[in-house]
Chimera marker file (.cmm) of the C-alpha trace (Angstrom):
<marker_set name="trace">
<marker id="1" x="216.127" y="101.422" z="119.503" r="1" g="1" b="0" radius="0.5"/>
<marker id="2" x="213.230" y="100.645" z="117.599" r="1" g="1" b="0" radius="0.5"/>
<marker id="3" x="209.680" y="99.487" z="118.725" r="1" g="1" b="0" radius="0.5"/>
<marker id="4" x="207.744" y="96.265" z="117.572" r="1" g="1" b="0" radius="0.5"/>
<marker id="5" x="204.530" y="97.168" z="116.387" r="1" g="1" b="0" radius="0.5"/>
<marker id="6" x="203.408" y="95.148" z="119.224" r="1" g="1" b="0" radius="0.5"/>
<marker id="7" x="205.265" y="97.493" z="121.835" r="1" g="1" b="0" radius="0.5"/>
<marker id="8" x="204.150" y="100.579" z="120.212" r="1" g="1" b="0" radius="0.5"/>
<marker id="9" x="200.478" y="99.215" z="120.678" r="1" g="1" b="0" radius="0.5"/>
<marker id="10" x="201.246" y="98.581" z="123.787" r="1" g="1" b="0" radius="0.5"/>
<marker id="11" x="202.762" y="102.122" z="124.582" r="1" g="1" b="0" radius="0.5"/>
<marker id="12" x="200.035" y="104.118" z="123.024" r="1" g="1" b="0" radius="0.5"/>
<marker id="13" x="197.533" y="102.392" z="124.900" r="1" g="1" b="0" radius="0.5"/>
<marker id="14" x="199.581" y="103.595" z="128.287" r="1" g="1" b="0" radius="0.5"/>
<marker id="15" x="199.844" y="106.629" z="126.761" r="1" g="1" b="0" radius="0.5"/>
<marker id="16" x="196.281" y="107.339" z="126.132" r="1" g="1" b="0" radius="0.5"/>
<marker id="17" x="194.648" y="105.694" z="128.946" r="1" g="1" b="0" radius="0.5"/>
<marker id="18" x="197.003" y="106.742" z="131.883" r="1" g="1" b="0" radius="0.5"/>
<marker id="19" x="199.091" y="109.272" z="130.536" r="1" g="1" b="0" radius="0.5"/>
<marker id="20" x="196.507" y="111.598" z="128.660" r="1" g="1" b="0" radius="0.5"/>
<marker id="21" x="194.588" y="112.085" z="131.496" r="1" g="1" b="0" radius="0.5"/>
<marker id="22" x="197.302" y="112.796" z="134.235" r="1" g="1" b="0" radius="0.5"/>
<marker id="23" x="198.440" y="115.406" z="131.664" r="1" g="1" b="0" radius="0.5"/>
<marker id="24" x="195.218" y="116.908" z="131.433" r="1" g="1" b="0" radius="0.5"/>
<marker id="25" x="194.695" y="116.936" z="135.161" r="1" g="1" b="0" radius="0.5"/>
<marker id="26" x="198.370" y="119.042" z="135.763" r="1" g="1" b="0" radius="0.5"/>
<marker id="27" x="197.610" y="121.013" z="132.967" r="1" g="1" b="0" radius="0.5"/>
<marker id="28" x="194.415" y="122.222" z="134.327" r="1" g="1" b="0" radius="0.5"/>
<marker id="29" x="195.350" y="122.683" z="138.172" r="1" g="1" b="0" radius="0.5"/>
<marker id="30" x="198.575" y="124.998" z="136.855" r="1" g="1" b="0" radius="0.5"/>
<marker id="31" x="196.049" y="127.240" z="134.743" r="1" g="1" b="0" radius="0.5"/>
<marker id="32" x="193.881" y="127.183" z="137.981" r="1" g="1" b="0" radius="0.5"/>
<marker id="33" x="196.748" y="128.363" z="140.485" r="1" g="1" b="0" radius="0.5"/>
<marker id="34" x="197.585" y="130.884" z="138.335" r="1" g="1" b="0" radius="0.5"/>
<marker id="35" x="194.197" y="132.442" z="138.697" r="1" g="1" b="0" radius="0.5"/>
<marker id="36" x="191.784" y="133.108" z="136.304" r="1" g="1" b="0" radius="0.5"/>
<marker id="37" x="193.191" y="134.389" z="132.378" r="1" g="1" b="0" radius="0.5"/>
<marker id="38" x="191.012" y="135.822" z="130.297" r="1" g="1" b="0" radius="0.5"/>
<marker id="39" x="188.798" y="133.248" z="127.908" r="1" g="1" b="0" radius="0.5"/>
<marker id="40" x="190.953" y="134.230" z="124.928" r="1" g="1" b="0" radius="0.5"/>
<marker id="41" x="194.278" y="133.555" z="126.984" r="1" g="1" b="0" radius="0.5"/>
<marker id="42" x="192.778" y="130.066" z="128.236" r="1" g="1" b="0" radius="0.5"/>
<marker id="43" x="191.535" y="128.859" z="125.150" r="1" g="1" b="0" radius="0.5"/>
<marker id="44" x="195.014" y="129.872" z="123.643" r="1" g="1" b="0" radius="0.5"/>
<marker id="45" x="196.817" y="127.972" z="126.298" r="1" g="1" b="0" radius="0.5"/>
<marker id="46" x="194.543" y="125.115" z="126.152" r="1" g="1" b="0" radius="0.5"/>
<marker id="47" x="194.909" y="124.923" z="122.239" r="1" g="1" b="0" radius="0.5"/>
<marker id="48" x="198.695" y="125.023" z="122.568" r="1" g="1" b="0" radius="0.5"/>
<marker id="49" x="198.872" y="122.530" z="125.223" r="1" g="1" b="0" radius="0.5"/>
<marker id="50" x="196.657" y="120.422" z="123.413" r="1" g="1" b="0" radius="0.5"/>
<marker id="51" x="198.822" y="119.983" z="120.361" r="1" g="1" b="0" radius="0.5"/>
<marker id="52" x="202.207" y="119.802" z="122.603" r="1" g="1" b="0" radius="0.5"/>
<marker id="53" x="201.263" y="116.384" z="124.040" r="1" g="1" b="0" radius="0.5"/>
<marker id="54" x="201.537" y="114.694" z="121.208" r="1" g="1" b="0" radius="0.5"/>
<marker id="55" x="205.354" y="115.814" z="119.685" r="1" g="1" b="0" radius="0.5"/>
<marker id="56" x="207.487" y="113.591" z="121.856" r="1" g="1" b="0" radius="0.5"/>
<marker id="57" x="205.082" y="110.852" z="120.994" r="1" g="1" b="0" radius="0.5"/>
<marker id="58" x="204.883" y="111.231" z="116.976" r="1" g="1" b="0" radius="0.5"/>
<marker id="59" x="206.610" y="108.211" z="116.400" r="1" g="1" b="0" radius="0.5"/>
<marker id="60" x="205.464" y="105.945" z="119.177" r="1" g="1" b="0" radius="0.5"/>
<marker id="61" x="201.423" y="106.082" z="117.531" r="1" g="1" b="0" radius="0.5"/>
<marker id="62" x="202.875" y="106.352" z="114.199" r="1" g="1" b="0" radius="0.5"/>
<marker id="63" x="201.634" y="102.912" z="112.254" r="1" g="1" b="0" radius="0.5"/>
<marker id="64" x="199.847" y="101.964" z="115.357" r="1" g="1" b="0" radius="0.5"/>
<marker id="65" x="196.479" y="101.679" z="113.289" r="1" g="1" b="0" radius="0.5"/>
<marker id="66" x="198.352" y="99.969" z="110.493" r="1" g="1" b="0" radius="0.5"/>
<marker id="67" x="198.598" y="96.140" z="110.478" r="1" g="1" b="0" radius="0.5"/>
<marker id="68" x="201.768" y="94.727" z="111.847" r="1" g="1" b="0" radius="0.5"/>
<marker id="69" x="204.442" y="94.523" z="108.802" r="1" g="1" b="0" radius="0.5"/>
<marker id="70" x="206.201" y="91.614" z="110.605" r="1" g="1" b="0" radius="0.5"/>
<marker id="71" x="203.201" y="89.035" z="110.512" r="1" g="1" b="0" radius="0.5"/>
<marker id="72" x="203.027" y="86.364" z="108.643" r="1" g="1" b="0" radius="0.5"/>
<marker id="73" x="200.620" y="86.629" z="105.772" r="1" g="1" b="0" radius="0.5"/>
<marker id="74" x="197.466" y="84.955" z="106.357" r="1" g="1" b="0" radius="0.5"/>
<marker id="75" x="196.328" y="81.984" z="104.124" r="1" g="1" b="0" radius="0.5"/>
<marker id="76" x="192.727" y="82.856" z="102.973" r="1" g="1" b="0" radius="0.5"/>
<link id1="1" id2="2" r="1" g="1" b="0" radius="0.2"/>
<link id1="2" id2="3" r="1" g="1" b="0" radius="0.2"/>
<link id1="3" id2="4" r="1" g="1" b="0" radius="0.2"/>
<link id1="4" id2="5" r="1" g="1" b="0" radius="0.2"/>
<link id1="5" id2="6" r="1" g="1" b="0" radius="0.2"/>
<link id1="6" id2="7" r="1" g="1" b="0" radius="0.2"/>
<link id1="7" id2="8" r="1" g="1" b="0" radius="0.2"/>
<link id1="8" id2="9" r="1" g="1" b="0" radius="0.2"/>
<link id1="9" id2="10" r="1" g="1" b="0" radius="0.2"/>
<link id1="10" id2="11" r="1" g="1" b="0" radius="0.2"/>
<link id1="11" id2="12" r="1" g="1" b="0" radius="0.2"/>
<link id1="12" id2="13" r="1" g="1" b="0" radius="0.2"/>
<link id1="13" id2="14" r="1" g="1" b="0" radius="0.2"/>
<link id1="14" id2="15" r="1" g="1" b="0" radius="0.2"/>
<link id1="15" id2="16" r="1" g="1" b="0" radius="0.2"/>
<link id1="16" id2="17" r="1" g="1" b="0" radius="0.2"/>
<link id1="17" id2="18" r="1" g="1" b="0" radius="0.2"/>
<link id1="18" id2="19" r="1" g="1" b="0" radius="0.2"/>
<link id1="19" id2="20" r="1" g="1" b="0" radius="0.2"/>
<link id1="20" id2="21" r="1" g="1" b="0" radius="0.2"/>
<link id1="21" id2="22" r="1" g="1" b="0" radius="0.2"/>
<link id1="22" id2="23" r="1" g="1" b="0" radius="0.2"/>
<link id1="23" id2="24" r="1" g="1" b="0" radius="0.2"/>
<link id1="24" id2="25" r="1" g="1" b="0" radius="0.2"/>
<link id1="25" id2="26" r="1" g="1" b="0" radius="0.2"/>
<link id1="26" id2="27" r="1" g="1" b="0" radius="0.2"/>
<link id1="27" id2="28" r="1" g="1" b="0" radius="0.2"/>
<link id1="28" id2="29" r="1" g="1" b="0" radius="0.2"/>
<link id1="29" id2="30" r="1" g="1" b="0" radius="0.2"/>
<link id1="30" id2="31" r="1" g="1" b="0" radius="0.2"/>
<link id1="31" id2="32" r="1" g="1" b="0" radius="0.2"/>
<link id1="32" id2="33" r="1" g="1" b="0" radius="0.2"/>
<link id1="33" id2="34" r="1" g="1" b="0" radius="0.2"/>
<link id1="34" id2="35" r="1" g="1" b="0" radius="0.2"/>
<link id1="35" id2="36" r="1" g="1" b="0" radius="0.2"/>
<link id1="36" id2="37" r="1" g="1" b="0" radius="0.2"/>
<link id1="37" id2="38" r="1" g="1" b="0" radius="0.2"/>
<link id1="38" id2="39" r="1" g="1" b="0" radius="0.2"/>
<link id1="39" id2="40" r="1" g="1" b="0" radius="0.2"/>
<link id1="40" id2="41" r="1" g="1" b="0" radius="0.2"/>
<link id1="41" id2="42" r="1" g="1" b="0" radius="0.2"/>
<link id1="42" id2="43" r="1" g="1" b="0" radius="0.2"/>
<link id1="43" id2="44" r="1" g="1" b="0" radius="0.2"/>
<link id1="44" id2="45" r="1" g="1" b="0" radius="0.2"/>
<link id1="45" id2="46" r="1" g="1" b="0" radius="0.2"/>
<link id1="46" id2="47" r="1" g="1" b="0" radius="0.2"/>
<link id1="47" id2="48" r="1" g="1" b="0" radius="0.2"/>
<link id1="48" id2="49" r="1" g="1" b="0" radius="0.2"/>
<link id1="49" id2="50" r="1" g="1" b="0" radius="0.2"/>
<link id1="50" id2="51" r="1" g="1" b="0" radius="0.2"/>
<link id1="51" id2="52" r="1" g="1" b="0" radius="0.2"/>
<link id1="52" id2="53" r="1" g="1" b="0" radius="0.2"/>
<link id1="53" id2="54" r="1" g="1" b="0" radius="0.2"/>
<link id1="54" id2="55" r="1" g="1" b="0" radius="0.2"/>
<link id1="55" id2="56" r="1" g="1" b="0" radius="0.2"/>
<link id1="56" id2="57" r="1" g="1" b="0" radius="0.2"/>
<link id1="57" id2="58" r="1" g="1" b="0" radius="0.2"/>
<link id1="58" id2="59" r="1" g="1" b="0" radius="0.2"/>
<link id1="59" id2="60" r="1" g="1" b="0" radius="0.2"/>
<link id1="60" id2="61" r="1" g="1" b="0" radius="0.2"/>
<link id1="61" id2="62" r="1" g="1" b="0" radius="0.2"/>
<link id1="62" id2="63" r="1" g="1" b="0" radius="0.2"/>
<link id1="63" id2="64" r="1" g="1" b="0" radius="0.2"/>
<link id1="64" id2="65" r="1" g="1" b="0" radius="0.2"/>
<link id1="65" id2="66" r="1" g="1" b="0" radius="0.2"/>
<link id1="66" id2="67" r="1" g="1" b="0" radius="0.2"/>
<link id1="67" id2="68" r="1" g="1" b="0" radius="0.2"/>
<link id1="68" id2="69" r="1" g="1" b="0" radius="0.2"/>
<link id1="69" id2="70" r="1" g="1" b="0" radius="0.2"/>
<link id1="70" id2="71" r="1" g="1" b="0" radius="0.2"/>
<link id1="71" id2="72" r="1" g="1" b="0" radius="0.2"/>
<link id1="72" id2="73" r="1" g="1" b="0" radius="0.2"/>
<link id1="73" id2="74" r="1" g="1" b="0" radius="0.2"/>
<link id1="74" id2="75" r="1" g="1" b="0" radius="0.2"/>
<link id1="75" id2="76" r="1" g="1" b="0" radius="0.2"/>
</marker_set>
């Protein structure tokens, strides 16, 4: 199934704005109840998690910052 352009704005707004955080927030309180790590082992872990958010969501923000393709040409 394949997004509008509108939907995928729409998506990686949700994504950004709700989701981002909340994963932030989990990622964060795990780290915490596993004690502290040593800085090199937390900034590795926060590094890693930091790129991992973003794989299932390649395609969603993919052309999101593109104009939408299926508009109409505007008359200038």
């Amino acid at each position: 199934m394949a997004l509008t352009h509108k939907a995928k704005r729409r998506w990686s707004l949700l994504i950004l704005v709700v989701g981002l955080p909340l994963y932030i927030i989990v990622a964060i309180s795990i780290l915490a109840l596993m004690g502290r790590p040593p800085i090199w082992v937390e900034l590795l872990v926060y590094l890693v998690l930091g790129l991992l958010w973003a794989v299932p969501f390649r395609k969603v923000f993919l052309g999101v910052g593109q104009p939408d393709p299926d508009a109409p040409p505007e008359d200038r």
